[in-house]
PAVO-922303 format. One line per 8 residues: number of its first residue (from 1); their letters; for each residue x, y, z of C-alpha. Coordinates in nm, 2 decimals, decimal comma, padded with zeros to 4 digits. Layout:
NUM	a	X:Y:Z  ...
***
This chain:
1	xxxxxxxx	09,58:08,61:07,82  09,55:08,85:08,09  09,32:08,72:08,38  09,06:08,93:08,54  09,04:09,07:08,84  08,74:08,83:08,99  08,92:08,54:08,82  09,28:08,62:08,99
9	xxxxxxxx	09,04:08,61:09,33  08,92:08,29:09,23  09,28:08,20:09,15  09,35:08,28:09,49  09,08:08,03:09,62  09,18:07,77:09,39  09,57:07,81:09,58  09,43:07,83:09,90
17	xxxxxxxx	09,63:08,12:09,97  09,62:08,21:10,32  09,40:08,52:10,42  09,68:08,73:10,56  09,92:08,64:10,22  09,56:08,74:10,01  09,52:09,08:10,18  09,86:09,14:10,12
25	xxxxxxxx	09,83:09,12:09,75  09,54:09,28:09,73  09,72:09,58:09,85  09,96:09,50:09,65  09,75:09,54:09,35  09,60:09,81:09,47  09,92:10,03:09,51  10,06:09,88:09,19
33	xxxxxxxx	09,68:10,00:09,00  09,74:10,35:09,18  10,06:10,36:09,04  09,97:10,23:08,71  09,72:10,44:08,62  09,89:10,77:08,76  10,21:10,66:08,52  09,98:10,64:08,28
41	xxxxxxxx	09,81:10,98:08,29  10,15:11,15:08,28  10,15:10,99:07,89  10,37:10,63:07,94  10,15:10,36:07,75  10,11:10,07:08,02  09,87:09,75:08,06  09,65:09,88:08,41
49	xxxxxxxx	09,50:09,52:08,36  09,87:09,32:08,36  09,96:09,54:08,68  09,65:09,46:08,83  09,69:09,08:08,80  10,05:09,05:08,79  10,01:09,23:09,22  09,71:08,99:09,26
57	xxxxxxxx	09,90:08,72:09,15  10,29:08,80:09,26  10,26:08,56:09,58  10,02:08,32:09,41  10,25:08,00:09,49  10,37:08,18:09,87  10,15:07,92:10,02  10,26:07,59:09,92
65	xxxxxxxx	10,60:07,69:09,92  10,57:07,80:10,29  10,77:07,53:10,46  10,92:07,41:10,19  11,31:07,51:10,00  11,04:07,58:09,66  11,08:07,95:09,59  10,76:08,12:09,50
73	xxxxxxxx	10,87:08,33:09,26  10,96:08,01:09,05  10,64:07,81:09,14  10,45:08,11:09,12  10,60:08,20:08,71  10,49:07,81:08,66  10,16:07,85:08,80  10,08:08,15:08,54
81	xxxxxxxx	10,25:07,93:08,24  09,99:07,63:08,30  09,72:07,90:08,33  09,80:08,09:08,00  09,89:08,36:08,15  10,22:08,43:07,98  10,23:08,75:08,04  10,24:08,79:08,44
89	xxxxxxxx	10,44:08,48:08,40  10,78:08,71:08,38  10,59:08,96:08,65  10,56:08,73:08,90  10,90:08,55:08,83  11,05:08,88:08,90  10,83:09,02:09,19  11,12:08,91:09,39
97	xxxxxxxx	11,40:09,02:09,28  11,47:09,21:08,89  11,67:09,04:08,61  11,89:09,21:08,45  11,88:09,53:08,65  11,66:09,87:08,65  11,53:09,98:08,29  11,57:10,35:08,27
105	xxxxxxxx	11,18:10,34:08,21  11,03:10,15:08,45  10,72:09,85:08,27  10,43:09,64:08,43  10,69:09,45:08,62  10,89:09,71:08,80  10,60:09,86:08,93  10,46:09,50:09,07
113	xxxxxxxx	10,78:09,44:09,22  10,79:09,79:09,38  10,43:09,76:09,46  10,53:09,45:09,69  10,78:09,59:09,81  10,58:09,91:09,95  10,37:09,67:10,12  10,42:09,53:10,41
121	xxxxxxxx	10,18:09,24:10,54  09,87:09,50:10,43  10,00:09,84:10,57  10,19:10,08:10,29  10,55:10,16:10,42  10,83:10,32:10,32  11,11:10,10:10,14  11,32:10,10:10,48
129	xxxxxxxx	11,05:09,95:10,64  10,99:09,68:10,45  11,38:09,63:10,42  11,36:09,60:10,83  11,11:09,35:10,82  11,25:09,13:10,56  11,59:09,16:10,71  11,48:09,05:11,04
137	xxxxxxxx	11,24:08,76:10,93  11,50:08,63:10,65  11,84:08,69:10,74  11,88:08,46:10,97  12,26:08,62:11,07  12,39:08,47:10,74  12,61:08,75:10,61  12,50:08,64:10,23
145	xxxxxxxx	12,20:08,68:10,26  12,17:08,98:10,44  12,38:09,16:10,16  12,15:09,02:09,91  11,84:09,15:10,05  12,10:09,49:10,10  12,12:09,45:09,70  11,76:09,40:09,60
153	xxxxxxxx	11,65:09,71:09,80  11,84:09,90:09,63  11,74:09,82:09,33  11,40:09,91:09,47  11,53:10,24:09,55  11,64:10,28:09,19  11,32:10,17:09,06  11,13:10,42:09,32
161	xxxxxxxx	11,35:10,73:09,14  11,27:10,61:08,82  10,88:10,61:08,86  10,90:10,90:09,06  11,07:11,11:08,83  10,75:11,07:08,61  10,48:11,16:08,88  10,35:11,41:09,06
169	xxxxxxxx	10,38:11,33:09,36  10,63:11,14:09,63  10,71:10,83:09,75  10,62:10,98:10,08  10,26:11,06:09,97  10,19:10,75:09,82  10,02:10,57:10,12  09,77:10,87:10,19
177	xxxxxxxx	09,71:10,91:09,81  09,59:10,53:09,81  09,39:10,58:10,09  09,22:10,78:09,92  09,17:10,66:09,64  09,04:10,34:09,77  08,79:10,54:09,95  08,64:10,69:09,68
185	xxxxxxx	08,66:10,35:09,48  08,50:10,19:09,74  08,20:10,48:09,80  08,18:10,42:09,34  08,17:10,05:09,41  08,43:09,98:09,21  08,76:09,74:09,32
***
């Protein structure tokens, strides 16, 4: 079962996810919906509505785990298992870091995780951006780690020339493109 869009909000609520984590995956989903549906139009058959949720939902355990040594990835896959959601359970297990590398065709879950990592707090950035931040906030001077963050975005970059190759527009352009889109959503009404 795939969960709707008012019910991941509700979801949200239910988690008490924390306003600034919630505005981040809303943005999330929104550049991860963007995404979707322009992969779509260029002929790849994808689930909008498992994009859509699976960004809503990618930091739906961030909150309790805030504080904690939980990882919300893990908490976060669990949380979709009890809810039936078996589907965004792999999506949000994975919204941190892939398994198993970068498909040469990228699925639901690629584009969640390189949704997230586009976005940083609610603002659309480039990938080095986002790599800045998470360095800085994460790293903590541990060598490890740092190299493993070094790791993941890379795989992000791989995952960005994948999907790229398929559209018709840049990574560059992405930010301004979902601007506008929002707007006109947002004059239609519409999420």
């Amino acid at each position: 079962m795939i969960p709707s869009v008012t019910q991941c909000l509700q979801l949200m609520e239910e988690y008490a996810m924390l306003p600034n984590i919630r505005e981040h995956s809303v943005m999330v989903g929104r550049v991860a919906g963007f995404v979707g549906r322009r992969v779509t139009r260029a002929g790849r058959k994808l689930s909008l509505e498992l994009i859509v949720s699976g960004a809503l939902l990618h930091d739906i355990a961030k909150t309790p785990c805030l504080e904690t040594e939980l990882r919300h990835d893990k908490l976060g896959r669990e949380i979709c298992l009890r809810h039936g959601f078996d589907e965004l359970a792999e999506i949000v297990a994975e919204h941190v870091v892939l398994k198993g590398g970068v498909p040469e065709l990228c699925t639901e879950k690629e584009i969640v995780y390189y949704a997230d990592k586009r976005v940083l707090h609610d603002e659309i950035v480039p990938l080095e951006a986002r790599l800045a931040y998470i360095l800085n906030r994460y790293d903590n001077g541990d060598k490890e780690i740092h190299a493993r963050i070094r790791r993941n975005f890379a795989q992000a970059h791989a995952v960005e020339e994948y999907l790229f190759a398929e559209l018709d527009f840049s990574p560059a352009e992405l930010g301004e493109l979902v601007r506008r889109d929002l707007s006109s959503l947002e004059a239609a009404g519409a999420w």
